[in-house]
N, C-alpha and C positions, 0 to 999 in steps of 0.2 A: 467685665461682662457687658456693661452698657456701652463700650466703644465696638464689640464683637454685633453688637445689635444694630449699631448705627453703623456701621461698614457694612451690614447685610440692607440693610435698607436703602443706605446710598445704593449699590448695587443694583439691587434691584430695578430701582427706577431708572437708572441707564440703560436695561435692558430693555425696558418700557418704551421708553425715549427712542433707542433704534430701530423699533420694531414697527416705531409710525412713520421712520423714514420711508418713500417709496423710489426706487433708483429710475429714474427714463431714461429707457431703451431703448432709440429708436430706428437701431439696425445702418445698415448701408441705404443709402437714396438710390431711387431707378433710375435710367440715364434719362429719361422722360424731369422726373424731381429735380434732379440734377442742373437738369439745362434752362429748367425756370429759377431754381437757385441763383444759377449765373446770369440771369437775364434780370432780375430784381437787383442783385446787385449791384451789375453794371447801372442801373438806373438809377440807382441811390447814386451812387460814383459822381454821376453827372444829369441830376435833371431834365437839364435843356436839351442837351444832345441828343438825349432818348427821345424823349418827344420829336425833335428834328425828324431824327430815321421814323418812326414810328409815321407820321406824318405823312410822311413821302410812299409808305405801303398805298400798294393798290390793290386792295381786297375786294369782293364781292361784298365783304358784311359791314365795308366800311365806309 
């Protein structure tokens, strides 16, 4: 009986335990998300580079 007791109580708290998992979901990226995605990481990639090109923009804001 007191193994029947402690298997229900283990139990129990596993279910506890999963219940404060929370899963992130955070869907498909827009091609807009996307494309900063790849632009951050090309930059990681290569520091200097980026900065190079980035440099050489001839913006109005910059």
């Amino acid at each position: 009986m007191k193994r029947f007791l402690v298997l229900i109580f283990v139990l129990q708290n596993l279910t506890f335990a999963e219940e404060g998992k929370k899963l992130y979901l955070h869907g498909e990226p827009s091609h807009t998300e996307q494309a900063l995605l790849e632009l951050i990481n090309r930059a990681r990639v290569d520091p200097y580079k980026e900065a190079v090109l980035l440099d050489k923009l001839d913006t109005t804001y910059s």
